[in-house]
N, C-alpha and C positions, 0 to 999 in steps of 0.2 A: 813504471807503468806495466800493467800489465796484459796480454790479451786471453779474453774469455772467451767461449764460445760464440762466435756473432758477436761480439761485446769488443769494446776495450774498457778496461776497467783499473782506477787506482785504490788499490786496497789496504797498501801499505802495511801496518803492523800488524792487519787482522787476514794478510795472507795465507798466514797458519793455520789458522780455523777454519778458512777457507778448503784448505786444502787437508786437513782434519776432516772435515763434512765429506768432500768428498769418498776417502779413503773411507768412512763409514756407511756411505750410497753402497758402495762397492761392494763391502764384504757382506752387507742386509742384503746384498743382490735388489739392491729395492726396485730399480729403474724393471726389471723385468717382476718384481711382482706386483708393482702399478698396473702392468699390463696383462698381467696375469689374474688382478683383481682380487687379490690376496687380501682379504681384509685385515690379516693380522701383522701385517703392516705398520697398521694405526691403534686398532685396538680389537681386542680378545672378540666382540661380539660382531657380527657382522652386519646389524640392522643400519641404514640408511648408507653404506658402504658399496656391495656388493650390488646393489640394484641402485647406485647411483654413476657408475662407471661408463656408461655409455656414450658421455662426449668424445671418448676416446677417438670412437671410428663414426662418430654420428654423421659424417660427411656423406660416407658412402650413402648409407638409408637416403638423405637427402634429397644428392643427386637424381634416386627417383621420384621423386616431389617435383623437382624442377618444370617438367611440361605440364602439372597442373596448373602450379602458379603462376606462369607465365602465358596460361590461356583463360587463368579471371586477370589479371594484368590487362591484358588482351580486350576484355569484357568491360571494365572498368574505364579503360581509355576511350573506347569505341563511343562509352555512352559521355563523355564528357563531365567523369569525376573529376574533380580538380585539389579533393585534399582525401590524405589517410590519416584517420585518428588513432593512435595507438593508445589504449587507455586500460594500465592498467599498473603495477608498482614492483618496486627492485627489480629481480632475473627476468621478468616479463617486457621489463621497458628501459634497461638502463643499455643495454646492446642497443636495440633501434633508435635510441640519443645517439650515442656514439656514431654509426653509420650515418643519420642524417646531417648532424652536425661535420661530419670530418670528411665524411665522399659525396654526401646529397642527391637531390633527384635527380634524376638523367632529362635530356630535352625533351619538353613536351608531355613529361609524365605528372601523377597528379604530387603535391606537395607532403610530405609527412610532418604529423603534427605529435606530440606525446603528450600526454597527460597523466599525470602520478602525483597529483598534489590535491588534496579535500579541502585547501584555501579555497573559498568562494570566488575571489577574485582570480585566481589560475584558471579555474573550469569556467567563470564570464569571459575571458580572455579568449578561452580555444572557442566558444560560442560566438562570440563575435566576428572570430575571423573567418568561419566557415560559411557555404550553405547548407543544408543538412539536405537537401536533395541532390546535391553533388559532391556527397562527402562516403564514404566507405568509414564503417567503425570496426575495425578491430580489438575484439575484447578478449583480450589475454590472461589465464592464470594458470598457472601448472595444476593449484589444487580443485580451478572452478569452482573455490568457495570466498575468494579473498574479499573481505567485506568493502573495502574503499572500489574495487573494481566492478561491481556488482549495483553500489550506488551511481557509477559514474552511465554504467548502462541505462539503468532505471532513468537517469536525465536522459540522456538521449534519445530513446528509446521514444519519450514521449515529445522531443522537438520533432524526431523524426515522421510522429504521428502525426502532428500537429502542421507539419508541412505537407506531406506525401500520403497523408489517411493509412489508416491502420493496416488494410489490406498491401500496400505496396511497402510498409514499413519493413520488415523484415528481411527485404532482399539489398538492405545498405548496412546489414550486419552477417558479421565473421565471425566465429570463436576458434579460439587456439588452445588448447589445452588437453591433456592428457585424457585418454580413454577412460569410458565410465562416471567421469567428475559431472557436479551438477550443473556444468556450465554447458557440457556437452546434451543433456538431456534438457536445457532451456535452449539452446539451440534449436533441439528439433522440437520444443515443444511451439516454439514463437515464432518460426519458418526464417530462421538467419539463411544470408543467403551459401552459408559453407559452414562446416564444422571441422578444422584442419586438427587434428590430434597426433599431438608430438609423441614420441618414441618415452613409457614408463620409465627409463632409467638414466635419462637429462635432467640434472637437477637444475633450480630457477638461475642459478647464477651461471651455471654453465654452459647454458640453454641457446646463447646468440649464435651459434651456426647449425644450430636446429629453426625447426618451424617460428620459433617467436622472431630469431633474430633476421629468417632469409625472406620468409613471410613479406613483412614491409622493407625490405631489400627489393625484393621483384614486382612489388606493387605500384616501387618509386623509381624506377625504371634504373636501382643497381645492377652490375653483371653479377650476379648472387654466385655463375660456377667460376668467376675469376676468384674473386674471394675465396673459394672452397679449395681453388689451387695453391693459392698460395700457406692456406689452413693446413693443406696436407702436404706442402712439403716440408712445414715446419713440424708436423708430424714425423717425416721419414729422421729429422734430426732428433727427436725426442722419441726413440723407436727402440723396441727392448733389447738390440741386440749395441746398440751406439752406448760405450762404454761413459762411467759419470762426467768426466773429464771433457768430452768431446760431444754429450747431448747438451744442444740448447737450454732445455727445460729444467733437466737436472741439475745444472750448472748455477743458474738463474737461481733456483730452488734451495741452494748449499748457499750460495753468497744469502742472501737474504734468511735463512734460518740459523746459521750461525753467526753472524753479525747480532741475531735480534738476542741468540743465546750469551749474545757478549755484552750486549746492554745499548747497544747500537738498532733500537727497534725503531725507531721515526721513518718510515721510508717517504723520501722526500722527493716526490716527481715533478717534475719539470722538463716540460716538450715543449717540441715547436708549436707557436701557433696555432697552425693548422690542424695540430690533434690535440687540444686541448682538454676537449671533453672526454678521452678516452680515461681521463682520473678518475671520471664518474664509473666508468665500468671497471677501473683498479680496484678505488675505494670497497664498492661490496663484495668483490673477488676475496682481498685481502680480508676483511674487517669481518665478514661473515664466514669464513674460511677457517681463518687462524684464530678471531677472539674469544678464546674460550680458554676455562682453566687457569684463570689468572697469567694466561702467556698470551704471544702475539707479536704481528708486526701491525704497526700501528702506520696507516695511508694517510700523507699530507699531501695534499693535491691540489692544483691554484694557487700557493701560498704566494705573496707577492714578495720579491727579491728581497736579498736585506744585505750587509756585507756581511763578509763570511768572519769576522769576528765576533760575531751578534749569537751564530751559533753554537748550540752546548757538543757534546761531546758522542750524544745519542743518535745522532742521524749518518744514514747513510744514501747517498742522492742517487738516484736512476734520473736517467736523460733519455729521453725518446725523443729521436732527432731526426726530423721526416726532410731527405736530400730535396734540394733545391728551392724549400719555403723560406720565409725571411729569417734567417738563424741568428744576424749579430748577436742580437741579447742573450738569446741563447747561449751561443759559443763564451760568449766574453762572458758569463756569470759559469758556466763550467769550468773556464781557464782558472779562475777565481778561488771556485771550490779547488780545482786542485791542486794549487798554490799553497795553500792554505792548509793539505794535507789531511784533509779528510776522506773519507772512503767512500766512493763517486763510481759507476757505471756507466756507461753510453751504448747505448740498442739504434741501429740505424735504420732509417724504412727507405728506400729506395723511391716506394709511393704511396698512395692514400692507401691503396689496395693488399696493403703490407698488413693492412689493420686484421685483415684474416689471422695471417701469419701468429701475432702477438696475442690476441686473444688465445690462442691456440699454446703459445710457449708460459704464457702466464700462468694460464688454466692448468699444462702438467707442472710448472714451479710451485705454483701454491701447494700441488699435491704431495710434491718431495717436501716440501719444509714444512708441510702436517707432518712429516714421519718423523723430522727430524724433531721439531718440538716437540711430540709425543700427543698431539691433539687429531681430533676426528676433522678432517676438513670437510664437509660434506654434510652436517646437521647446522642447525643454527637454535639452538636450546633455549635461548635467553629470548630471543624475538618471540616468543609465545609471552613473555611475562608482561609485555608491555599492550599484548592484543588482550589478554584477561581484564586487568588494569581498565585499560579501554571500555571494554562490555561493560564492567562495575560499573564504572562514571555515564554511560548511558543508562543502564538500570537506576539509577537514582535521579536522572533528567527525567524518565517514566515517570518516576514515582513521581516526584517532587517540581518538576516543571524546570530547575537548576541543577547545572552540574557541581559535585561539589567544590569546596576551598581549597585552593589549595596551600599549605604552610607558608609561612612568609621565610624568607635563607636570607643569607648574606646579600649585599651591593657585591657588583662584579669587582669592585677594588678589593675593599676586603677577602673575599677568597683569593686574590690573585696575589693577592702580598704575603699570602700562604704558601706562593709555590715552591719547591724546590726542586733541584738537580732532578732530571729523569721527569719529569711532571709533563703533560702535553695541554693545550688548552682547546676545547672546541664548542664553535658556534655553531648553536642550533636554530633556524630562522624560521617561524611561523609564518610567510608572508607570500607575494607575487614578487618574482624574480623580474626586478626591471634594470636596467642599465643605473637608474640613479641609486637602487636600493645595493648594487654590486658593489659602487664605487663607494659608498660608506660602509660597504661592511669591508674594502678592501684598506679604507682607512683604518679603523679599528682592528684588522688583524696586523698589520706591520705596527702599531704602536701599540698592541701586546706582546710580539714579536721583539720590538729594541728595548721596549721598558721592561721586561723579565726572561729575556733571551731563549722563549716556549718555543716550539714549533705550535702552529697555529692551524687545526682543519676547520672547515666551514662544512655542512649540508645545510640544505632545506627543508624543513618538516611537509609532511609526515615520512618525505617518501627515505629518509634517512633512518629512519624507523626497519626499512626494509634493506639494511646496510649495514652503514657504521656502527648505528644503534646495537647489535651484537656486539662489537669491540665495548662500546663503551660499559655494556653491562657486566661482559663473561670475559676480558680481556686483563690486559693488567691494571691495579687500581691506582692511575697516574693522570687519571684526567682530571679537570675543571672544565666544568662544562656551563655554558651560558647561555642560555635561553633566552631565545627575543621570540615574543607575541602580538601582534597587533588586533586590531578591533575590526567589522568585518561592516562598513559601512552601506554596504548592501549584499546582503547575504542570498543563498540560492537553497527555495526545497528541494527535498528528496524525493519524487514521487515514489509510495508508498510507505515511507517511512516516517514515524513519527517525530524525527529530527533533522536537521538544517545542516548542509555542508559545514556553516559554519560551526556549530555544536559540535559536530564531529572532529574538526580540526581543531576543535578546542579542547576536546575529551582528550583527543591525543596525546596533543602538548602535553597537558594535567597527568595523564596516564605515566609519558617518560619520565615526568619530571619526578611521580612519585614513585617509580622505579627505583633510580637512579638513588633518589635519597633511603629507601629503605634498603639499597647496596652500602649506605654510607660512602656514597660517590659525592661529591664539592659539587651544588648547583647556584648559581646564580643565577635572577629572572631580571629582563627588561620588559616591558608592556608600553607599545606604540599604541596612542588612543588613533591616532590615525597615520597613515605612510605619505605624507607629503613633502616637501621641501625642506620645513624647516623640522619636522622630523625628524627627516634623513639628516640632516645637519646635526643635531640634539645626539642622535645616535653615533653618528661618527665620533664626534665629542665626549662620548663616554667614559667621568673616573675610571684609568685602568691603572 
């Protein structure tokens, strides 16, 4: 056993690489041109590199933000808001999941809600539970063009007319996004009640201890500068003068980039309970980060247990183990993996509030093991192919009134009796995230998992789209991927648009899926005509 930086880690035969990687951090002097902002680092050109570096110190800038937001905080309680909708997708909303799910509201503050799904039944869901008179929207994009958040306005926009009259509508809206974008100039054109605009050179994934992520932190009554302390002391550990060996970041950064260059790419998370959602902001971290180039480490997050002989030879496990939550399962399926002699890490959080910290060590690891695989961490190339895609298949809903066919593929058995060694499998889910819809897909990933020994990732469409969906396209070609759709038994318009949430969510699907197959990527489709009981049962049951 070994210990790492903040870590204890068993890495066993692939300690050499380990320590190989490092000795390479070293002599690239990289850890100091990270912070020097060297683009050539990564690669010859500098475009979306050199003006992407500013989560580095974005804390600082922050910090003066802090007595804004805490005197609309201030405004927002006063009047008796009782929810914040965050609505908008990937680097804009997968931080403020995280934070609500893993630290939540403070007493007495209003509740935070997210929404990043163009399933009709997710956006009936957030509608139901709100008032829209006592509700704050926050609408988030870094580019202030992102087409699903812009629809999700436009609904809003018009309950809140419809409750509050046009004139008072505008003062229960927020935008967040970058200087100059068109979200900022509908801002002031529709009289939102703020236009907070984040610092140019945060990019979307990086962005949760910038304005998207502190934003609905201080609105939901988080301590946003506890969080930023502990951000930046995990900073002083990943700081250019802390040699590779001894920075958190860069440590982190070499296990996990030479591991994935060993063939050990599955990184397999598993935490405590209590921060379980934080896979959700690993996943796009990693997956939009690194998948590109036909390389990658490839984020399995939620997967449910399985014994450790069931596992292949490709994974390597991080544990994020938050002290004093319910740990047995935890402990005892880590005891397991290490027993077992697989190559396992443990990151320990002290408290919820740590969650600062990791985002922060993750965000520079990702950055060293873009240099070490030799990829751009910082663009995400392939996510435009599936937003083109998209537009196509509503240009021909205009025309035509239908979106087009899409080819008929394999049954999920069939391609899965294709897999081999190295191969990962992932479910894509068209649908409303409910408890019973979890527990059959959590069936169906452990008996993919024992009957072909895969690591198993799950998302939810679309908003996986604005994630994983990069690994799966620009990553290595080792997925099966399987598609489930359902049917939208009450669908919701667009105001102004001449298509239906659910069209959209259906263009999408249609869009990855024809992505995907024109990469010559393994798809398999299911089609729920409805998500009910027996459904979910049908589903669970699925030939795999």
């Amino acid at each position: 056993m070994q210990q790492g930086v903040g870590a204890m880690a068993g890495l066993g035969e692939y300690l050499p690489r380990v320590e190989a990687a490092l000795r390479d951090i070293h002599d690239r002097d990289a850890v100091k041109r990270v912070w020097a902002k060297d683009h050539t680092l990564w690669k010859p050109d500098p475009t979306e590199i050199t003006d992407r570096l500013g989560w580095l110190t974005v804390t600082g800038a922050m910090r003066g933000q802090l007595a804004r937001l805490e005197g609309l905080a201030e405004e927002i309680r006063g009047a008796g808001y009782r929810h914040v909708v965050v609505a908008g997708m990937g680097g804009s909303v997968f931080g403020p999941e995280a934070l609500r799910q893993i630290i939540g509201s403070g007493l007495g503050c209003p509740e935070l809600i997210v929404l990043d799904s163009t399933v009709p039944a997710w956006a009936r869901a957030v509608i139901q539970r709100i008032d829209p008179r006592r509700t704050l929207f926050l609408i988030s994009s870094k580019s202030g063009g992102t087409l699903e958040t812009l629809c999700f306005y436009r609904r809003f926009r018009t309950l809140v007319e419809e409750s509050v009259g046009r004139a008072a509508a505008g003062d229960r809206f927020v935008a967040i996004t970058d200087p100059g974008t068109p979200l900022e100039r509908l801002a002031q054109e529709q009289g939102f009640r703020e236009a907070l605009l984040n610092p140019e050179d945060v990019g979307g994934r990086y962005s949760v201890l910038s304005l998207f992520g502190l934003a609905p932190a201080v609105l939901t009554g988080i301590d946003a500068a506890r969080l930023m302390d502990r951000a930046d002391a995990m900073r002083e550990r990943c700081g250019p003068d802390v040699p590779a060996r001894e920075n958190a970041g860069a440590w982190l950064g070499a296990v996990m980039g030479s591991l994935a260059l060993a063939g050990c790419d599955k990184l397999t998370l598993v935490t405590s309970p209590a921060v379980e959602s934080f896979g959700l902001w690993v996943e796009q971290m990693l997956s939009e980060s690194l998948g590109k180039e036909g390389k990658g480490v490839v984020p399995v997050a939620g997967e449910p247990p399985a014994a450790p002989e069931r596992y292949g030879g490709d994974r390597l496990f991080v544990f994020l183990r938050l002290r004093d939550d319910d740990n047995a399962a935890v402990d005892a399926r880590m005891k397991a993996i290490a027993a077992s002699g697989r190559p396992w890490l443990r990151l320990e959080m002290e408290d919820r509030y740590d969650l600062g910290a990791e985002f922060y060590r993750w965000g520079f690891a990702t950055a060293v093991a873009g240099a070490l695989l030799g990829v751009h961490p910082f663009d995400q190339p392939n996510v435009q192919q599936a937003k083109d895609m998209t537009n196509a298949a509503l240009a021909e809903y205009r025309a035509t009134g239908r979106l087009p066919r899409g080819e008929a593929g394999p049954s999920p058995s069939e391609m899965l009796a294709e897999a081999k060694a190295g191969n990962y499998a992932s479910i894509m889910v068209y649908a409303l995230r409910t408890p019973e819809m979890d527990r059959a897909l959590c069936i169906l990933r452990r008996r993919i998992l024992e009957r072909h020994g895969l690591p198993v990732a799950m998302g939810y469409g679309p908003r996986y789209l604005h994630s994983t969906g990069q690994m799966h396209k620009g990553g290595p070609a080792t997925g099966l991927y399987l598609q489930i759709t359902t049917g939208h038994g009450h669908d919701l318009e667009i105001p102004g648009e001449d298509f239906s949430f659910g069209t959209l969510a259906d263009a999408q699907a249609l869009a990855d899926l024809k992505a995907l197959r024109a990469l010559g990527r393994p798809v398999a489709g299911i089609h729920l005509d409805a998500v009910d009981e027996a459904s979910l049962n049908r589903l669970a049951e699925t030939p795999v």
